[in-house]
C-alpha positions in Angstrom: 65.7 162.9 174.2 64.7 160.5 171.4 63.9 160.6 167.9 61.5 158.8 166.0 62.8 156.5 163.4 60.3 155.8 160.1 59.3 152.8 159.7 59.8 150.5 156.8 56.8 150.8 155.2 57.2 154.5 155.9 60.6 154.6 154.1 59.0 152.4 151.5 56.1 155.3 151.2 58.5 158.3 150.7 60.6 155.9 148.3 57.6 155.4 146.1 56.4 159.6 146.5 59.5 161.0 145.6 60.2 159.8 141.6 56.3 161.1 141.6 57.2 164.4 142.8 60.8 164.5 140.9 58.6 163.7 137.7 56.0 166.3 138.6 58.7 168.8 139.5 60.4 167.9 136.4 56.8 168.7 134.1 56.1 171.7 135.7 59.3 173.3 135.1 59.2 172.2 130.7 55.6 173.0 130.9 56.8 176.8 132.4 60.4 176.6 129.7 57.5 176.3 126.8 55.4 179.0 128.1 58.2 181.4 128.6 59.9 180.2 125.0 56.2 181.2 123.5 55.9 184.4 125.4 59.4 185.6 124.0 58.0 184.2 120.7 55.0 186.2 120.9 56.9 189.6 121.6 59.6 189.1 118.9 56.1 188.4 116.4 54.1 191.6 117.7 57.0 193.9 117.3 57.8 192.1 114.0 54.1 192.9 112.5 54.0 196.0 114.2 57.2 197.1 111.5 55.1 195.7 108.7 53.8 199.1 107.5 50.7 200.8 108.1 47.5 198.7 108.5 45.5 201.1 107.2 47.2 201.7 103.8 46.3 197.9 103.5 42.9 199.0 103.8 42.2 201.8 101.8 45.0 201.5 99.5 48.3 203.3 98.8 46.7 206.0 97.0 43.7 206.7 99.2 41.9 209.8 99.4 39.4 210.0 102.7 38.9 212.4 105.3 41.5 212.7 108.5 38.1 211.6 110.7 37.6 208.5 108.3 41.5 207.6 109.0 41.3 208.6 112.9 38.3 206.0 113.2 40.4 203.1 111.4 43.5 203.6 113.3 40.9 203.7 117.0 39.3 200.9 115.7 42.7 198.9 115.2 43.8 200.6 118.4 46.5 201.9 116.4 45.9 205.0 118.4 47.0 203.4 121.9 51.0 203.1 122.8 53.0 199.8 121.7 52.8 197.9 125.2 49.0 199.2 125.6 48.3 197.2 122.1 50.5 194.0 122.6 48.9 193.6 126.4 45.6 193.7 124.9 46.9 191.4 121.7 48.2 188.9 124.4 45.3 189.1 126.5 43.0 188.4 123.6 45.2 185.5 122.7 44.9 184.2 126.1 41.1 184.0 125.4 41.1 182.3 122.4 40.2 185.6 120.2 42.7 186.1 117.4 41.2 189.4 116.1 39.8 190.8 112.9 41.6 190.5 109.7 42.4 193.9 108.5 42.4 192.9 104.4 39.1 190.3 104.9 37.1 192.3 107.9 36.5 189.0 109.4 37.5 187.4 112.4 41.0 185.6 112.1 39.7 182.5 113.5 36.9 181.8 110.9 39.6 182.9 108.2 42.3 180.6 109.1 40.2 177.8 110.4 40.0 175.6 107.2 43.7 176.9 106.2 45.1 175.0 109.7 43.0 171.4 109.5 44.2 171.4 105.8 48.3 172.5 106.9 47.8 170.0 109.7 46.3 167.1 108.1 49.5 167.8 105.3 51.9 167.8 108.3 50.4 164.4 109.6 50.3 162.6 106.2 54.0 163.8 105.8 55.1 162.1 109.1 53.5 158.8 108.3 55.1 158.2 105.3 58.4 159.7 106.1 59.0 157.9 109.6 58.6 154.6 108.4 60.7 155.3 105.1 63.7 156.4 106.8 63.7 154.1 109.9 63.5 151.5 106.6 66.1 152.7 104.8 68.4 153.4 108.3 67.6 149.5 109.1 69.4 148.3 106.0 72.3 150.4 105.7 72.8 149.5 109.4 72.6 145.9 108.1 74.4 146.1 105.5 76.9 148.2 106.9 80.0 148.7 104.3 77.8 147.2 101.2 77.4 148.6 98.0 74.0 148.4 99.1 74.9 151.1 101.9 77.2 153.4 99.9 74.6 153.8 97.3 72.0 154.7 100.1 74.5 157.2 102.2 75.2 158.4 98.4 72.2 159.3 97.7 70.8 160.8 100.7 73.7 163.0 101.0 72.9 164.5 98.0 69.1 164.5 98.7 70.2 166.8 101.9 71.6 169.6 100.1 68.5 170.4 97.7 66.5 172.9 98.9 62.6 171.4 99.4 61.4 174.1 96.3 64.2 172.8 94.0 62.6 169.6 94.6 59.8 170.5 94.4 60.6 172.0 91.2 61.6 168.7 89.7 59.2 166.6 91.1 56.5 169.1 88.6 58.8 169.0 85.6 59.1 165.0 85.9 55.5 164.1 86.3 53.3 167.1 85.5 54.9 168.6 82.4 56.2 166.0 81.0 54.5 164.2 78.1 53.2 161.7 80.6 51.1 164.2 83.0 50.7 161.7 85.5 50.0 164.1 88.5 48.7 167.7 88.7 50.9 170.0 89.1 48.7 172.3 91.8 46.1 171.6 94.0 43.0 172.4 92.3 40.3 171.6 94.6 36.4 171.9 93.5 34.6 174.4 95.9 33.9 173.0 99.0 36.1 170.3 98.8 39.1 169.6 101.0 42.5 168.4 99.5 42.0 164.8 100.7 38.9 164.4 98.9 41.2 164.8 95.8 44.3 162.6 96.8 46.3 162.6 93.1 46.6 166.6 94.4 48.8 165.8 97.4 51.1 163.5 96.1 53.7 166.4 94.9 53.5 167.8 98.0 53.8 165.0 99.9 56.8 164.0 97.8 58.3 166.6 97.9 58.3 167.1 102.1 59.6 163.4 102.6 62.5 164.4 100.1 63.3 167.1 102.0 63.4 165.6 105.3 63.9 161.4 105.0 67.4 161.9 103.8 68.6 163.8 107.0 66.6 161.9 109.6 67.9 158.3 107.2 71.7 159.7 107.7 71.2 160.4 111.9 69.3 157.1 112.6 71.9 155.0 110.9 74.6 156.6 112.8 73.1 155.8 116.1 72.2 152.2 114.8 75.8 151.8 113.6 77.2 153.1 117.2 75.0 150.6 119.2 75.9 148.0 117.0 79.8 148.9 118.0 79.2 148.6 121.3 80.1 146.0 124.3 76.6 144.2 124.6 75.7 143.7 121.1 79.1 141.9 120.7 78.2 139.9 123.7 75.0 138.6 121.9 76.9 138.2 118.7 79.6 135.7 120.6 76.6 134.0 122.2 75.3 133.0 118.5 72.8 135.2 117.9 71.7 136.2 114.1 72.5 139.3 113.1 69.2 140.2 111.8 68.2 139.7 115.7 70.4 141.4 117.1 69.9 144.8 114.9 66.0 144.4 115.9 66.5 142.9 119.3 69.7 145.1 120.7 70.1 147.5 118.5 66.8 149.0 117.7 65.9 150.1 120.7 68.7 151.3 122.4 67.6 154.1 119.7 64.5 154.9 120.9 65.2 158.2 122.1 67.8 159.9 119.7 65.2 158.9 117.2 62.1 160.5 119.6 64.7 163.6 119.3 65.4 164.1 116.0 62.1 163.1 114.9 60.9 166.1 116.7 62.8 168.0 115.3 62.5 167.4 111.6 58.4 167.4 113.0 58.9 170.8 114.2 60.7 172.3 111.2 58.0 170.6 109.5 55.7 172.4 110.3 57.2 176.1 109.9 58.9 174.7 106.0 55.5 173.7 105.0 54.5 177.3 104.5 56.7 177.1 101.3 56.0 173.9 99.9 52.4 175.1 100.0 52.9 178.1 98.0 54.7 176.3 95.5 51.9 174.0 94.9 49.1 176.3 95.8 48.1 173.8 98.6 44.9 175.6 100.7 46.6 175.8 103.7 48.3 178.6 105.5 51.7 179.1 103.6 49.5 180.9 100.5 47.7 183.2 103.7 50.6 183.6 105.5 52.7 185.3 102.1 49.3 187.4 101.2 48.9 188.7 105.0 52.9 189.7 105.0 52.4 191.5 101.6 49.2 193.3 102.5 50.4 194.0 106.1 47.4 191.9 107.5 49.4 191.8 111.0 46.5 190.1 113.1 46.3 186.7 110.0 50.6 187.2 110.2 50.5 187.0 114.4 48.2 184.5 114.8 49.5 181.7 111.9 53.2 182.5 113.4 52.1 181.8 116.7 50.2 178.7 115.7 53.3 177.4 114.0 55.5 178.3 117.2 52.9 176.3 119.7 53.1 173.6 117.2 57.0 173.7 117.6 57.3 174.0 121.1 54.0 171.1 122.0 56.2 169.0 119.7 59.7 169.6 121.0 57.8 169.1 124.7 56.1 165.8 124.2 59.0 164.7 122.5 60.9 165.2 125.6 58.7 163.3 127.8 58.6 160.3 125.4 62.2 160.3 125.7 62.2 160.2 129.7 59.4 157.8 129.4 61.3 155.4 127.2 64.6 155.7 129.6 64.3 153.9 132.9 67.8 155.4 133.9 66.7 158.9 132.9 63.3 158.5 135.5 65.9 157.6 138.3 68.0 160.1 137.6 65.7 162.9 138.1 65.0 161.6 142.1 
């Protein structure tokens, strides 16, 4: 009895299949970690707003006076009638289609409400990131290359203390030094004309703006330089010094990118928490996006506005947190060939 042996360019065919398999296996299984992290995310929300208060005292007020038929046709219409798994089946399912409800203080669907309110957070979120990316890989690069400097201690020095005030105490400051001060170089809120959206007034988002990238460019400065410090420690960088090459070169040519993925990492994360703190930056400055909503639909137990901005801000966490992980298996050969 014999058995076949594979050919090379058999062998050579199942050698190029499998990393595409072990990289498709390796997709689908984030892919299904991110929808089960957003379906635990969307039961913790539903029974969250469901403990809000009653929906319909939001409605008719605390002190209303209508008829027990009147009340009974609210609470069917909100399906407030219907058990607590009844509603958050047909909450998820309407999720699922794209339909976010009816806001229960407007009387308008949640999509058209919130529409505006999530271009405006986003475009905020985006302006954020590419100001404060650049600004701390800057500021990471010199203390890296002038490790042990005054120039370094003044840096570390400063963005340690950066770190521990809170984004509205900065905020805070930010307003008293250039809005209320005799100088009133910037406005203190965002006062947009009607119809106008915050970028066609761009003296309105500097505050903001500022006051995000203070929040998060000291933290992300402190973590890149210590991964730029640790490969400049290590074996092959001192190799390429001994060989006689400049140290400038060696921090951009060595260095640098043997960063690339801590800084894909922690990037995403100060993207993710981005996106969730900017809810309070925006109420500070009365920016039109959704942290104003979000505090007014928690205070007048809007639950279907509170669900659907919390689970836009947790799709925007995980779809960050995902993409950042495939960037970082992209970017690391040995990482691809570890996962055949």
């Amino acid at each position: 009895m014999s058995t076949a042996t594979p050919t090379p360019t058999q062998g050579a065919s199942e050698s190029r299949r499998s990393p595409q398999r072990a990289w498709a296996r390796w997709i689908a299984r984030r892919v299904g970690l991110a929808v089960l992290t957003l379906w635990l995310v969307s039961v913790i929300v539903f029974l969250a707003t469901s403990a809000l208060g009653d929906p319909v005292r939001a409605i008719l007020g605390r002190d209303f006076e209508v008829s027990p038929e009147r009340v009974a046709a609210i609470r069917a219409e909100l399906e407030l009638d219907r058990s607590l798994p009844e509603r958050y089946l047909s909450w998820l399912g309407g999720l699922l289609r794209g339909d976010l409800g009816s806001s229960v203080a407007a009387g308008i669907p949640v999509s058209e409400l919130i529409g505006d309110r999530v271009v405006n957070s986003l475009f905020l979120v985006a302006l954020v990131a590419l100001v404060m990316i650049p600004v701390a890989l800057g500021l990471a690069l010199l203390c890296a290359r002038f490790r042990g400097t005054r120039l370094d201690d003044a840096i570390q020095v400063i963005t340690l203390g950066l770190a521990g005030v809170p984004e509205f105490v900065s905020g805070i400051l930010l307003v008293a030094l250039f809005s209320t001060t005799v100088l009133h170089l910037l406005p203190a809120v965002t006062a947009l004309p009607i119809g106008a959206r915050p970028w066609h007034v761009p003296a309105s988002m500097i505050l903001p703006v500022a006051t995000l990238v203070v929040a998060i460019v000291p933290y992300l400065t402190r973590i890149l330089r210590s991964t730029l410090v640790e490969a400049l420690d290590s074996d092959y960088v001192e190799l390429a010094r001994l060989k006689g090459v400049p140290e400038t070169r060696v921090l951009m040519r060595h260095a640098l990118p043997n960063t690339v993925v801590p800084a894909i990492q922690v990037t995403a994360l100060q993207l993710g928490w981005l996106v969730g703190g900017v809810v309070l930056v925006e109420y500070l400055f009365n920016y039109p996006g959704i942290g104003a909503m979000l505090v007014d639909a928690v205070r007048n137990s809007d639950f279907p506005v509170v669900q659907a901005l919390t689970m836009i801000i947790a799709g925007a966490y995980v779809l960050v947190n995902l993409v950042a992980d495939v960037l970082s298996i992209l970017s690391t050969p040995r990482a691809r060939t570890g996962m055949v």
